[in-house]
VMD Tcl script that draws the C-alpha trace (Angstrom):
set ca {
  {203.20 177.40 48.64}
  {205.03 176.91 45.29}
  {208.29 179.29 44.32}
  {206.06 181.21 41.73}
  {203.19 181.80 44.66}
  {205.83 182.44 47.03}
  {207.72 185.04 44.43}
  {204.76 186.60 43.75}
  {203.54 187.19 47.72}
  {207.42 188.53 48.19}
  {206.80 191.09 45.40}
  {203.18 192.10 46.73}
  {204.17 192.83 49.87}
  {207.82 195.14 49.32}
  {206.48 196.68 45.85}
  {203.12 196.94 45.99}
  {202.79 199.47 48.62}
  {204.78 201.66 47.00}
  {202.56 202.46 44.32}
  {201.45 205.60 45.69}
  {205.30 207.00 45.65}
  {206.11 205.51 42.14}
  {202.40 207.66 41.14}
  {203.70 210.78 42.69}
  {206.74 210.71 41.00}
  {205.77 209.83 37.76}
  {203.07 212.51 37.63}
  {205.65 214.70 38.00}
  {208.42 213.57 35.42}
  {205.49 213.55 32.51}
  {203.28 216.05 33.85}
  {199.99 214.24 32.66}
  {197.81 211.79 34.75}
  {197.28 209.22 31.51}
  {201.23 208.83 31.08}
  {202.10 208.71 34.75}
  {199.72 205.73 35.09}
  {200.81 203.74 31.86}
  {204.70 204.45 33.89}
  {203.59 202.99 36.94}
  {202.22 199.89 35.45}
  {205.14 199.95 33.09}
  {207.35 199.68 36.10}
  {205.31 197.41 37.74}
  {205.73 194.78 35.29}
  {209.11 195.39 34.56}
  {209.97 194.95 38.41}
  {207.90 191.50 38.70}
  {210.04 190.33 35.54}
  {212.71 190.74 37.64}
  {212.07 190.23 41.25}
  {214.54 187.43 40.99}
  {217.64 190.26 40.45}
  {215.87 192.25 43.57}
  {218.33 192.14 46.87}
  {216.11 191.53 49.63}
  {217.32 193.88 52.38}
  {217.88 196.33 49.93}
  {215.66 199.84 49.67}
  {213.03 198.55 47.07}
  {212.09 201.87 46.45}
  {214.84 203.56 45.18}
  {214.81 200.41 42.92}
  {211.77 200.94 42.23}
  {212.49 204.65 41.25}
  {215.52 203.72 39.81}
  {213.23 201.11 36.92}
  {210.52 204.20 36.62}
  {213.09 206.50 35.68}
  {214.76 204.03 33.10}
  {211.57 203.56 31.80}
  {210.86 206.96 31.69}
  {213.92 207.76 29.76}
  {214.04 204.87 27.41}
  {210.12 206.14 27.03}
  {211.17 209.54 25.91}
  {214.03 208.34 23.49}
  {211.82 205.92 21.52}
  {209.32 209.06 21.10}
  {212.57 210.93 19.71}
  {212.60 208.80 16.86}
  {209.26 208.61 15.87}
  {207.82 211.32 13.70}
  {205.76 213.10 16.03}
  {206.69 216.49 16.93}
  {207.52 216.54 21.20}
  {208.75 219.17 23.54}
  {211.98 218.24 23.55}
  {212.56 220.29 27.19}
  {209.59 218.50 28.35}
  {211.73 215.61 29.43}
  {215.63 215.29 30.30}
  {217.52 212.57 32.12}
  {219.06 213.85 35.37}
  {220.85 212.61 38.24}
  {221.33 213.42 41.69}
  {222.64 212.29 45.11}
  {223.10 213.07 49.09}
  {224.53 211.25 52.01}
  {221.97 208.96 54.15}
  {223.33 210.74 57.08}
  {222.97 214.09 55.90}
  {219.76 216.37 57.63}
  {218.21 218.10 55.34}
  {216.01 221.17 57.47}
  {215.60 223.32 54.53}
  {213.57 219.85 52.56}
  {211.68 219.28 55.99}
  {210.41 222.81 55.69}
  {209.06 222.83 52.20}
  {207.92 219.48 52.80}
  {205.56 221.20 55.29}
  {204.06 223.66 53.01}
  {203.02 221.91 49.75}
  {199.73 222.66 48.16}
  {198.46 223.09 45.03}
  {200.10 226.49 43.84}
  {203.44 224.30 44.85}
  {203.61 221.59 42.86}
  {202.68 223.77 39.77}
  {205.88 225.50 40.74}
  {207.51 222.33 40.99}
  {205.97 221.13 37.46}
  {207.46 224.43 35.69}
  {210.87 223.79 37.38}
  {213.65 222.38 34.16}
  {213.64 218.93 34.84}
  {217.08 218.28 35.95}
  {215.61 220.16 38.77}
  {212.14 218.88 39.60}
  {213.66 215.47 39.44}
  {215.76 216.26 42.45}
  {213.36 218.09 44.34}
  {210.40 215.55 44.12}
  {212.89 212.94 45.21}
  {214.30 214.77 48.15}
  {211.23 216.78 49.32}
  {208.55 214.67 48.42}
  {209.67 211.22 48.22}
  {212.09 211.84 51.08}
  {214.88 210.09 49.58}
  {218.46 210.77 50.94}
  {221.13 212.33 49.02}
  {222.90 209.18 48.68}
  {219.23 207.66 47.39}
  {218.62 210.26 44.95}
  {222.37 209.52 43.67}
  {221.41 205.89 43.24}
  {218.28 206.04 41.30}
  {219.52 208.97 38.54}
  {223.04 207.91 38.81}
  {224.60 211.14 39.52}
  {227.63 212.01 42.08}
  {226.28 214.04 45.18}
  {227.84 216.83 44.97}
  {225.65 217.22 41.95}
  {222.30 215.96 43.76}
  {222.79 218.64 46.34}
  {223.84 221.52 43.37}
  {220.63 220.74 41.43}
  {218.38 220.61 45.04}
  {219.60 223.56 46.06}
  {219.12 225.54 42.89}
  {215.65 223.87 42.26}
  {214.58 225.55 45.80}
  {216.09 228.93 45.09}
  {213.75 228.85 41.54}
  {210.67 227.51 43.49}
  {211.20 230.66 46.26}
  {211.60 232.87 43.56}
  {208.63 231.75 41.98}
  {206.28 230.81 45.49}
  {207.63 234.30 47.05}
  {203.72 235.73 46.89}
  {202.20 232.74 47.44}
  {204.07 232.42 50.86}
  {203.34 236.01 52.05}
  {199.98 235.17 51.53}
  {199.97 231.95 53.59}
  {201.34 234.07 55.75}
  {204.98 232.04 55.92}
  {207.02 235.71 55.11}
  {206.69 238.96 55.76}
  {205.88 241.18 53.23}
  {208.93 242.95 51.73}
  {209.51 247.09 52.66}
  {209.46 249.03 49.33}
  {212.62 250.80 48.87}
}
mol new
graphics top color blue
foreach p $ca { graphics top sphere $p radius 0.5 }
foreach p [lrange $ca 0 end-1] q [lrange $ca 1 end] { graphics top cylinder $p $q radius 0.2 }
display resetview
């Protein structure tokens, strides 16, 4: 096998399958099935270009993440310039972080109960915060991972989660007495 066949088989095999994750999250940085695709293959390329810089041993999906954000971001600046009027909440940069070691019961939970009525919470969550919380409780990235890929200090990754869960009970509080996950509230 030549290098090029060989670096080519390397990258197939530790990027490849995460396609689905790289999907999930772009979906829900731009919010629109035609974008999130053109991301993913937007990483995609970018990440063969430079398989050679890629540590083997290394989590390729946070790297991964960490070149879809990037792209994301450099994305949404070159739109800034251009004359075409954009939400500008639509899309912010943000960072976040938490220790490998660190259990996480409360993202195990809602990791349990996702459905449809929850990710359109998560959609109308700021950014800052939907970032965090996609990375922790769907892509089940650590603390320290999260930290990584948007290049924020912990203590800030774990600020943002936790107030990006208090706005998605606030807003899912119906929806889980339904599923039956609470009790109904007494009237005062």
């Amino acid at each position: 096998m030549t290098a090029p066949e060989a670096r080519r088989a390397d990258f197939e095999a530790e990027a490849l399958p995460q396609l689905d994750p790289l999907y999930r999250l772009a979906l829900r940085l731009t919010t629109d099935p035609s974008r999130a695709e053109d991301l993913v293959q937007d990483t995609v390329l970018k990440a063969f270009r430079a398989w050679d810089r890629f540590q083997p041993g290394t989590n390729v999906r946070s790297w991964l993440f960490t070149i879809l954000r990037n792209t994301f971001i450099n994305e949404y600046r070159r739109r800034q310039r251009e004359p075409i009027p954009m939400d500008l909440e639509a899309i912010e940069a943000h960072i976040t972080e938490r220790p490998v070691a660190d259990e996480d019961p409360e993202g195990a939970f809602f990791a349990q109960i996702v459905d449809e009525k929850v990710l359109e919470a998560i959609d109308r969550l700021p950014d800052e915060f939907r970032e965090v919380l996609v990375l922790s409780d769907i892509e089940n990235l650590t603390y320290a991972e999260i930290a990584e890929v948007l290049r924020l200090p912990i203590g800030t990754v774990k600020s943002r989660l936790f107030r990006a869960r208090r706005q998605l009970q606030t807003a899912l509080y119906d929806h889980a007495v339904e599923m039956g996950y609470l009790k109904p509230a007494r009237a005062r």
